[in-house]
Every structure is written in C-alpha cells, then in structure tokens.
NUBAMAR-688070 format. One line per field, with one value per residue (C-alpha): z, x, y. Coordinates in nm, 2 decimals. Each point is the difference from the previous one (the first is absolute). Example, Ala and Ser with C-alpha at 12.3 -4.5 7.8 and 13.67 -1.06 7.14 Angstrom:
residues 2
pz	[0.78:-0.07];
px	[1.23:0.14];
py	[-0.45:0.34];
//
This chain:
residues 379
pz	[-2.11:0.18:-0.03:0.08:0.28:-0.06:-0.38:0.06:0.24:-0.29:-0.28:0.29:0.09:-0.37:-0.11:0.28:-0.03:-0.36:0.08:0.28:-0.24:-0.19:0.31:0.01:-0.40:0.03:0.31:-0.17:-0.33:0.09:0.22:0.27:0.15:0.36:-0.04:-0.25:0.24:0.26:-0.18:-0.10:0.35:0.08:-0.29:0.08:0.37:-0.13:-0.19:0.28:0.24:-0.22:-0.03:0.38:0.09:-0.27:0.24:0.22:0.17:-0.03:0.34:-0.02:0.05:0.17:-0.36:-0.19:0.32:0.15:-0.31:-0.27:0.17:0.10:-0.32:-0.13:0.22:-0.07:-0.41:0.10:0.14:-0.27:-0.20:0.20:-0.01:-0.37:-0.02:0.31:-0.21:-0.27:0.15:0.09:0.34:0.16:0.12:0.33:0.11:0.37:-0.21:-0.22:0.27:0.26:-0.14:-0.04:0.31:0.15:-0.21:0.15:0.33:-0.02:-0.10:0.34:0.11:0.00:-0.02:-0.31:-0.14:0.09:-0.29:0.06:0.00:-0.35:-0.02:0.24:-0.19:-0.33:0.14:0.13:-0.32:-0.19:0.24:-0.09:-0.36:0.01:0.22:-0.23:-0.30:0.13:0.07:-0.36:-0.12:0.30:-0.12:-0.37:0.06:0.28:-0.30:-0.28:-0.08:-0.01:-0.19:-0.24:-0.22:-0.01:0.34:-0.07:-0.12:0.31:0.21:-0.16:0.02:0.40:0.06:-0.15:0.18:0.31:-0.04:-0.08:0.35:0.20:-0.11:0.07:0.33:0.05:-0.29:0.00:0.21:0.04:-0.19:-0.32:-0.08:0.09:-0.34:0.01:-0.21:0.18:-0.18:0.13:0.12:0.06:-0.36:-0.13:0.26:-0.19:-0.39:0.17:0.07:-0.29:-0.19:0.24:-0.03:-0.41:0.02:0.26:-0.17:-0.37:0.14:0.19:-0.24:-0.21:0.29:-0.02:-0.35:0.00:0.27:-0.22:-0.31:0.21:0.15:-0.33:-0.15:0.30:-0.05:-0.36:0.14:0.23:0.03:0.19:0.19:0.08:0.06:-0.19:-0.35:-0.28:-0.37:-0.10:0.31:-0.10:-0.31:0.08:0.27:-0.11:-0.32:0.21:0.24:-0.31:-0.15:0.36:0.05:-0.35:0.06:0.34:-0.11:0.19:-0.05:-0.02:0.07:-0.06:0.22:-0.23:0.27:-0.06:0.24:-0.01:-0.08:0.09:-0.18:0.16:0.27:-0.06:-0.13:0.33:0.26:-0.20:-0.15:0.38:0.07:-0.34:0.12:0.36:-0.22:-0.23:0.31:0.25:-0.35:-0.02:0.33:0.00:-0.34:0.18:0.32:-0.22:-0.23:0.11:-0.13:-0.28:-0.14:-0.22:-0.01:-0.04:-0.10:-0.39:-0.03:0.08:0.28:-0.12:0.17:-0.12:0.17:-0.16:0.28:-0.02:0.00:0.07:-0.19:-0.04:0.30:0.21:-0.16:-0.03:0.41:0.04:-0.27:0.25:0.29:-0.14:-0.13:0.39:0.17:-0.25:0.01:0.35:0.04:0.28:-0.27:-0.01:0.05:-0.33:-0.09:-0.37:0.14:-0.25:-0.26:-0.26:-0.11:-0.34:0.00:-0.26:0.02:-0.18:-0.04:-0.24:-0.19:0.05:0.17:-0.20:0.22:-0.31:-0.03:0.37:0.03:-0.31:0.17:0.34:-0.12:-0.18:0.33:0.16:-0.25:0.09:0.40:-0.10:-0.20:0.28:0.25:0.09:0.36:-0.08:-0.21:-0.33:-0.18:-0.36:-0.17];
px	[-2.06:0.17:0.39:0.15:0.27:0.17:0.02:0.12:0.28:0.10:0.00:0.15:0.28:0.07:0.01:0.17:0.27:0.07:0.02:0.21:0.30:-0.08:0.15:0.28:0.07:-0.02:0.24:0.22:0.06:0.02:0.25:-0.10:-0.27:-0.09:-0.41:0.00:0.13:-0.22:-0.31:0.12:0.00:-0.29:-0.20:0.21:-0.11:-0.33:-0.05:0.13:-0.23:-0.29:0.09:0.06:-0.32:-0.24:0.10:-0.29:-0.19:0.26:0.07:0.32:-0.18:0.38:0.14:-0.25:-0.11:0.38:0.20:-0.17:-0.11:0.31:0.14:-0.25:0.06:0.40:-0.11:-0.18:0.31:0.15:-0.20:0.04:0.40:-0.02:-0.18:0.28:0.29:-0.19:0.03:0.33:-0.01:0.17:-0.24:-0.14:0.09:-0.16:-0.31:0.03:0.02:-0.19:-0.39:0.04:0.16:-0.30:-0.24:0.19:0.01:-0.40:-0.05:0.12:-0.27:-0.32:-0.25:0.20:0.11:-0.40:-0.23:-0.29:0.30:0.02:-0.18:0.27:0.26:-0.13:-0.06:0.41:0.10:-0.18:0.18:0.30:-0.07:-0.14:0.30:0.31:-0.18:-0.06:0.33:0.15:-0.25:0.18:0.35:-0.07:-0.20:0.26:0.25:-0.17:0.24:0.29:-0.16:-0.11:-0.22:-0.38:-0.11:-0.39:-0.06:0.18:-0.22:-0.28:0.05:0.15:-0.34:-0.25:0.20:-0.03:-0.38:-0.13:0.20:-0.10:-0.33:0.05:0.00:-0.39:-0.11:0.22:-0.19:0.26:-0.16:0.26:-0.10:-0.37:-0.20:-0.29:-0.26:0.18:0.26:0.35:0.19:0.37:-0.11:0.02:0.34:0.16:-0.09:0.08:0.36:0.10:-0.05:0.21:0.27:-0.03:-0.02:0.28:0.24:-0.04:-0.06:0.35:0.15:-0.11:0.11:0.37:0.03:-0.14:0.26:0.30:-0.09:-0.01:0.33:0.16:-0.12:0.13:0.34:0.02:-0.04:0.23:0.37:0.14:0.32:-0.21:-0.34:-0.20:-0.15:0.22:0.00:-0.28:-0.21:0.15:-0.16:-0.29:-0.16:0.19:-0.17:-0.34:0.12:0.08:-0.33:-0.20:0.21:-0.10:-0.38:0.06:0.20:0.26:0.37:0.29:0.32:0.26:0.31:0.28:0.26:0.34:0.28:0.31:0.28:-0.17:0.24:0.30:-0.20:-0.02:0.37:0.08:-0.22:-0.17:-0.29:-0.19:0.05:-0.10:-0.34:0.02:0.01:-0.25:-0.26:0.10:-0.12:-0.32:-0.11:0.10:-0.23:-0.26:-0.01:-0.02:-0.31:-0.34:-0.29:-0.07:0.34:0.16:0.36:0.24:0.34:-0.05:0.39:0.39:-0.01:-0.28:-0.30:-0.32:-0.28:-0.33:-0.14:-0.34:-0.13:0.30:0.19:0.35:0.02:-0.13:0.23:0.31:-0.08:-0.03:0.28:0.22:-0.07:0.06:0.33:0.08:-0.10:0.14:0.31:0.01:-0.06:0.26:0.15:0.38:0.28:0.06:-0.28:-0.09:-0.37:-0.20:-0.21:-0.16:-0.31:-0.15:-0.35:-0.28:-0.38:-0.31:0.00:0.25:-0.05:-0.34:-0.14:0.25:0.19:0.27:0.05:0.05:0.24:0.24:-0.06:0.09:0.32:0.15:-0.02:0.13:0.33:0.04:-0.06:0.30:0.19:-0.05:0.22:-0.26:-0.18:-0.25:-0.33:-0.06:-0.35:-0.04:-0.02];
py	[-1.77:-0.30:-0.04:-0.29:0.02:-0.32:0.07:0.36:-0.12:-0.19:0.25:0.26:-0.26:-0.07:0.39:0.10:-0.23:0.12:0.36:-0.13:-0.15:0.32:0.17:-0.23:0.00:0.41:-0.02:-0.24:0.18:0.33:0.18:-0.20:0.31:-0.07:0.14:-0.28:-0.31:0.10:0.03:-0.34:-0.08:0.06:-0.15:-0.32:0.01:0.10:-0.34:-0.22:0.14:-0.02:-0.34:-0.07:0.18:-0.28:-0.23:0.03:-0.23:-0.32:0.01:0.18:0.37:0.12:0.00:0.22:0.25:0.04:-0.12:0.14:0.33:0.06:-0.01:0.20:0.28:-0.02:-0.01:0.31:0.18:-0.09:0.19:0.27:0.03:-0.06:0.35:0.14:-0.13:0.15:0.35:-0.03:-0.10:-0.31:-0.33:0.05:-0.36:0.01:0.15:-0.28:-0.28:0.18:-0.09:-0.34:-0.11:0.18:-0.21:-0.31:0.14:0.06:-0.34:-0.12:0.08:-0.22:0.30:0.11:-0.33:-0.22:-0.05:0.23:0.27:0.00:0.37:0.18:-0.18:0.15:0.33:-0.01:-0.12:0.28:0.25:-0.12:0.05:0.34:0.06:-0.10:0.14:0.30:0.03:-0.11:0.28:0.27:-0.12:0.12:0.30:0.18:-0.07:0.09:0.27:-0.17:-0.34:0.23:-0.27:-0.05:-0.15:0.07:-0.36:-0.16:0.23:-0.12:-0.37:0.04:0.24:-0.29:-0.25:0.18:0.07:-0.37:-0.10:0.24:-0.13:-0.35:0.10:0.06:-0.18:-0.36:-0.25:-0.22:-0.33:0.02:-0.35:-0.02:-0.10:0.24:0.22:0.33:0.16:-0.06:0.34:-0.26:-0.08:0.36:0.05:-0.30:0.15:0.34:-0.13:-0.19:0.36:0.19:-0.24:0.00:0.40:0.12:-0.25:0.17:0.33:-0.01:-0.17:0.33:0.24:-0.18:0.05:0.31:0.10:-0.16:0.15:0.36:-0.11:-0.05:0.36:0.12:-0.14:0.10:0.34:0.02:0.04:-0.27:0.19:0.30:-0.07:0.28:-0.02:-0.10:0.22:-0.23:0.13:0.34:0.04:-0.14:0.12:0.35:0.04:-0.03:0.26:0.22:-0.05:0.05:0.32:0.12:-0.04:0.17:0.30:-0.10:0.04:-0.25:-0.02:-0.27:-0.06:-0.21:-0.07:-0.21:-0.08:0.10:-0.16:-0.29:-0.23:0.11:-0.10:-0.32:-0.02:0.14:-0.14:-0.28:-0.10:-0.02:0.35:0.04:-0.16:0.17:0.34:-0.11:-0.13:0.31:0.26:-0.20:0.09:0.32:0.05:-0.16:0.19:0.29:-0.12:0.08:-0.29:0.16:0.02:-0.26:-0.12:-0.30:-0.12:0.00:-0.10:-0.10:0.34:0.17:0.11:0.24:0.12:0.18:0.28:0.04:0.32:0.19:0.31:0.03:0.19:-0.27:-0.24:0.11:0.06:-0.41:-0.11:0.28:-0.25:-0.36:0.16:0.16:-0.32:-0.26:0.19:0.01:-0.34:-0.18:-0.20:-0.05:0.22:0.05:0.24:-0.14:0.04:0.21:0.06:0.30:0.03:0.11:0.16:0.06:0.08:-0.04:0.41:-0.03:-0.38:-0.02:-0.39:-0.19:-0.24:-0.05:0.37:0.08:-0.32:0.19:0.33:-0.10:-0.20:0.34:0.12:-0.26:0.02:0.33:-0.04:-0.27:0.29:0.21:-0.25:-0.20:0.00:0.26:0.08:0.13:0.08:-0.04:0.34];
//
C-alpha cells in the first residue's frame, strides 16, 4: 500500500490542529489544569512544525530543518512535562529548552545541516523522540502510586510511539518526498503521529478527570479541620471492616471518644483552640491506629475508631494511651485538655455498626458521669 505523504501532512495538520483547540477549550473551561495546557503546547508546536518542515525544497531549507525541527523537539518536551506536571512534579525548564538548542546548535554545522545529511538528522531526531517519551512514560510510572488512575493506555500509546521511532532509525531512507513503487517508512511515521496526538490528548484528558472525580470522593470523605475520614468515611469503610472481621472470626472493638468540655473551650480560649484541640486529638488517634483500623471525626468533638481484631483487653490498653497522651498534651496552662472514651465490642452486639455506636455512647455517658478524663466499657 502507497500513502501519500503530502495528503497525510494535510489530514495530520488538519486533525492535529483540532485536538489542539481541544487542549485549549479543556484548559480553558476547567480549573485551568497545567497537564492539560501543556499537552496543548505541544500539539500547537506540533502543528507549526509540521507545517515549517513541508516547506522543503523552496530554497529556504533553514526554516523547515532548524525552524521546524526545533520546534518539533520543544513540542516534544512538552509532551514530556505534561506527563511530569502530571505526576506532580514541577517543569524541568533547562530539560525543556535544553534539546532544541542542541538541534540548532547541530545545525551549525555543515555535516549536520548539508543535504545528503538528511539520514543522521532523522536518526537525531528519532533519539530525541524516543528520549522525551521515554521519559513522559518514567514520570507516570515512578508515581503511579500517588496518581492513582489507569496509566496502562498512556503506556501503551508512549510504548508504540517509541517503537515505530526507534525503527525509523534503520528503516527511514531519508527520501520523504520521492514518488516511488517502495513503500514509504516517513509515510507510516506521519499516520503513526497523527494517532498518538489524537490518543494521548483523550487519554489524558481521561486521566485528569479521572483524577478530579477521585479528588472530589476524597473530599467528601474527609474532614476539612482534621484531616482524617469524616462520619461518612466512618460508616463506610467501617461496615466493611465489620463484615471482613465477621468472615474472619475476628473481634471488634469500638472506641466512642468525646472531648471534654470542649465548649468551654472555646468560650474560653476561642474557637482556634477549639480547632488546635480538635487537629492535636486527630493525630493522636492516628498515631495510635494500625492500617487496618478505621476511624474519623463523625461529629462537633467526636471521634470513633473500629480495632480490628482486638478484644477488650487489647483495647481498653490503646483508648488508655490517647487519653494519657491527649491529656498530656503541652496545650495551655489552663488544663481543660481531655477526653473519655466509651467502649463496646462485637462479643457483646454482634457486627452491627448501629448497635456498637449505642453501646459505646452508654459508656461514654457514664465515663462522663464518672468526671470525665477516663474510660468506661459498656456492660
């Protein structure tokens, strides 16, 4: 099969210009996401330099082999720090800049820059390529973790991309506009990278939203002063425990903690050493929790925690230390610090999170009977 270069600059010009103001529109309307403008970036480089690099042959070969190239290779590290910003990492600019004031550089000189140099020109160009890509595909995969979406269709596009220049190495001859029987390899590159561009546009655009729309569930789970779950991540990932711990044969205990006179407190001190009180409790819950524990603020001054696979004895040992070290806290002179704890477990209500929440908060009446500052277990 013979492909028509010219008409496939066209059609790659004309497509990649769309999915360029798709960038921009995407960039525009949103909340103004980096990943986004810089993919825009480089698709708009992209186009100019395809542009630039038609004009061969006219007796201006300056503007498509230092011009156009040039751009091409800065479209390219575009690409790449769409992927870093991606991950979370800031824009490398000398990284960005670096390539191609090297290609300009090159083209100083005549061996690099004469006509019948049009092989070692391709071959540079293509290990620039498979360079920047590679790296937009390190950037996602050593953060991974933390991007937490699906980056296997990015890989894939960045991998084919990668493969079909690092095979334009051996196998482009370097006549992209010689009319012949043979079939074209700068043909295949051109087809090639029109359906990169199309694909790593939509498939970030589907990593950003992806990302959003995990950053939103996030936030509705989360309590904003303290920074651990909220009583909507409470219940649910605490009804899971509950029901994992059942299959197991595993016990459960729940802590029910409230602090004490927390609003004389804030009467006395104000509402930011209300917060202080609030944020300085949260972290001593969480040094306390082990991963397979579940707690959160589930209202006003009022924590709970579900202990996996842990008896009463166990238990009552860690609700002794968050009282000790919250009370101990360095907090201010007037020593309002504390708070009691009501306790109930699944040995006595079964793996019902409802039942253990009453259970726990009759204990926690009497632990406030009792003077508050200490721990009482429902009986």
């Amino acid at each position: 099969m013979q492909l028509s270069v010219p008409t496939l600059i066209v059609a790659d010009v004309y497509v990649m210009s769309l999915v360029a103001l798709l960038m921009f529109l995407a960039w525009r309307s949103g909340r103004r996401e980096p990943t986004l403008g810089y993919l825009f970036l480089s698709l708009a480089l992209g186009v100019v330099a395809t542009v630039l690099g038609a004009l061969r042959n006219m007796g201006i070969d300056w503007v498509p082999i230092v011009l156009g190239n040039s751009l091409l290779v800065l479209a390219l590290a575009f690409n790449w720090t769409a992927m870093r910003v991606f991950a979370g990492r800031p824009p490398h600019w000398r990284g960005i800049v670096g390539a191609p004031l090297v290609w300009a550089g090159l083209c100083l000189f005549p061996a690099f820059f004469a006509a019948d140099a049009l092989r070692l020109r391709i071959a540079t160009m293509s290990v620039f390529t498979v360079v920047y890509i590679g790296l937009a595909m390190a950037e996602l995969w050593r953060s991974r973790q933390v991007i937490q979406v699906s980056l296997r269709p990015a890989l894939a596009l960045m991998a084919v991309h990668i493969a079909v220049y690092t095979l334009r190495i051996p196998l482009d001859h370097g006549q992209p506009f010689e009319v012949s029987g043979e079939f074209d390899f700068f043909a295949l590159v051109i087809f090639e990278t029109m359906l990169y561009a199309v694909g790593i546009a939509f498939v970030t655009l589907a990593m950003v939203r992806e990302r959003a729309e995990l950053e939103y569930r996030q936030a509705s789970l989360s309590d904003p002063l303290t920074g651990i779950g909220n009583r909507r991540a409470f219940v649910e990932h605490g009804e899971r425990l509950l029901l994992r711990c059942r299959d197991a044969g595993q016990q459960v205990t729940l802590l029910l903690c409230d602090l004490d006179q927390f609003k004389r407190l804030n009467d006395t001190l104000g509402h930011k050493a209300g917060d202080h009180a609030l944020i300085s409790f949260g972290q001593v819950m969480k040094s306390r929790m082990r991963r397979q524990d579940v707690f959160g603020r589930i209202g006003g001054e009022e924590f709970a925690c579900l202990l996996a696979d842990a008896d009463a004895r166990v238990a009552q040992d860690v609700a002794e230390r968050i009282r000790s070290e919250f009370a101990n806290l360095p907090f201010s002179p007037s020593g309002v610090l504390s708070v009691s704890i009501g306790m109930s477990d699944t040995a006595r209500v079964d793996y019902n999170l409802d039942r253990l929440m009453g259970e726990a908060d009759r204990a926690l009446y009497e632990a406030k009977a009792a003077g508050r500052n200490c721990v009482r277990v429902a009986g």
